[in-house]
N, C-alpha and C positions, 0 to 999 in steps of 0.2 A: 657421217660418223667418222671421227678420226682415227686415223690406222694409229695402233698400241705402239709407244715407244719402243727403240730395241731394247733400252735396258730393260723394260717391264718385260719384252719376251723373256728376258735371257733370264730375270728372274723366276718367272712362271717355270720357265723348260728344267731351271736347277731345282723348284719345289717340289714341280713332280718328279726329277729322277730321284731327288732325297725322297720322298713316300713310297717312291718304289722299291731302294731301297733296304727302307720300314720294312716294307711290307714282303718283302722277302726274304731277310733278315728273322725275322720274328716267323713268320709262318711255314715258310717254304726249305731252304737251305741255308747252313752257318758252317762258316771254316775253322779250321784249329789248327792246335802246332804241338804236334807229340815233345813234351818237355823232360819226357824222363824215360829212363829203360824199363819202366812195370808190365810194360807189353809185349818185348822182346822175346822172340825175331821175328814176330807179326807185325807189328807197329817200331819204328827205330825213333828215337832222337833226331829231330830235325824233318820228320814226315807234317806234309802238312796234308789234311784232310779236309773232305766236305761230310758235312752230318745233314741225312732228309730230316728235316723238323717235322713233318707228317707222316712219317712213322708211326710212330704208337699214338699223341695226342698234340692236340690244339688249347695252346695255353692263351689265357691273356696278355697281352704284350706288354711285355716289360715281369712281368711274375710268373710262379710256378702257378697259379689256379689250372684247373684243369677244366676247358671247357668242354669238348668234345672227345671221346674216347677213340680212335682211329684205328686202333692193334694194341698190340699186348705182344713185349719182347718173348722172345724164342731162348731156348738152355742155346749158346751160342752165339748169339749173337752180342757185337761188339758194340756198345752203348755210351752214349756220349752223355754226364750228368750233370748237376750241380753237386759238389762235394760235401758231405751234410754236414761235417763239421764247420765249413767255411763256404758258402753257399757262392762266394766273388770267386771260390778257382772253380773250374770244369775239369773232371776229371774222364778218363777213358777207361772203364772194362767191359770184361766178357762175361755174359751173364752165364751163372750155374745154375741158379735153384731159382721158382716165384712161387707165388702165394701157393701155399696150403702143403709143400716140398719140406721134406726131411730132408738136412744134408751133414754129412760126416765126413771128416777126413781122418783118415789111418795110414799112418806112416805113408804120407804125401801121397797118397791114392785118396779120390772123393768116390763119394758115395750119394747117390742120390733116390731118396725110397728104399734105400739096401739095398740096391743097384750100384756098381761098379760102373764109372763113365769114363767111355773110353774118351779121350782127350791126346788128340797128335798136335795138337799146338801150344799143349803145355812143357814148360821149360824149365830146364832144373842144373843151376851152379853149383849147390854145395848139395854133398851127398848126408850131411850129419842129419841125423833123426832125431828133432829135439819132441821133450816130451811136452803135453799140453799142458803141464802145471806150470813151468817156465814160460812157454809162448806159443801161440795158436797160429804157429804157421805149417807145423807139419802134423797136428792132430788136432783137432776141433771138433766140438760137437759131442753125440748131435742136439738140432738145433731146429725146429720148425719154423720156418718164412712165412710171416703173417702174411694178412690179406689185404693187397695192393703193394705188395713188398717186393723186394726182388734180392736175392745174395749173388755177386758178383765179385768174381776176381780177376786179377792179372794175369797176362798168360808166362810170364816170368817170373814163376814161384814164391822161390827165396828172396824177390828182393821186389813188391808189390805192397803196397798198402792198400786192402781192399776189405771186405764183409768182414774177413774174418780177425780187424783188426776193430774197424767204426762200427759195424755192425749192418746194417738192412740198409738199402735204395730204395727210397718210399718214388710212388710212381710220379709223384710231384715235381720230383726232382729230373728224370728226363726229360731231356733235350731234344734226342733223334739217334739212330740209328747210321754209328759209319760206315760210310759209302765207297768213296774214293781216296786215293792218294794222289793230289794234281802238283804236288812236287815235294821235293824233296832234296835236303842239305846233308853235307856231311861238313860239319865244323871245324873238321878238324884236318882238313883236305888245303894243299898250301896256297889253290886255286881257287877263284870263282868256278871255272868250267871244272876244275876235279871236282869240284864239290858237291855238284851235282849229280845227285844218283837217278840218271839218264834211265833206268831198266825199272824205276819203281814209280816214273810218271803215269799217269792211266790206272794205275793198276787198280784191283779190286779187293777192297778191304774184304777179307774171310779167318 
């Protein structure tokens, strides 16, 4: 029997590290790159993150089908999605309310069940209290979270595009649950090495 060419290795060794991956990609873990301040000062501009894809569910590769149900996100945790109106961006919030949850906001305090939530990682720019006829960022609701839904927002208030603008995060649409921060830029630093936010390597998305 004749020993396999090297190119034939070398092609074999690249087909399986591409299905690997595939396949870790799609099932296991996926990176990102915080694009905007919605999340601030939990998540910055220029963080880049890993999301477990095995968190909540196991999708078909390449679609949102949901094959296997794995968890069900928690009020707080930081969820990585497909963005309903545009399903090619991923967006990042924090979940408030799911399925079968009343939720209201009053003068930028939420409410959930008629419950008061405490919330120390919500963030707040402008102190104006606008009314919900005008715009549903400081008063909304209430509003009941269908079933397999979720309402999630940003942890940077005033300046966030989340639930209470698109409306529900259908469960289809998670991705996974973030995890870490394995680096991070600051772009505006005059440096490579300044621009490096050296203290938020590692760190633990919360």
């Amino acid at each position: 029997m004749r020993e396999k060419s090297k190119i034939r290795q070398f092609a074999e060794t690249i087909a399986i590290a591409v299905l690997l991956a595939i396949f870790v990609r799609s099932f296991v873990v996926e990176a990102f790159t915080i694009p905007s301040g919605s999340m601030e000062p939990t998540l910055l501009v220029g963080d880049y993150l890993l999301a477990n894809r095995l968190s909540y569910v196991v999708k078909v590769p390449f679609t949102d089908v949901v094959l296997i149900r794995l968890g069900e996100p928690k009020r707080g945790d930081i969820v990585i999605f497909r963005y309903p109106l545009d399903p090619s961006k991923d967006y990042v919030k924090r979940i408030v309310a799911k399925g079968g949850d009343t939720v209201e906001i009053r003068d930028k305090v939420v409410y959930v069940n008629g419950l008061k939530v405490e919330e120390g990682y919500a963030h707040f720019t402008d102190h104006t209290d606008i009314p919900g006829s005008q715009l549903p960022r400081d008063n909304f609701g209430p509003v009941k979270v269908p079933k397999d839904c979720y309402f999630a927002m940003g942890d940077n208030r005033d300046n966030s595009s989340d639930s209470r603008f698109w409306g529900f995060l259908k469960e289809g649409d998670l991705v996974g649950k973030a995890e870490i921060i394995y680096f991070s830029l600051d772009s505006d630093a005059e440096s490579f090495l300044a621009s490096v936010r050296w203290q938020r390597l590692g760190h633990m998305v919360r």
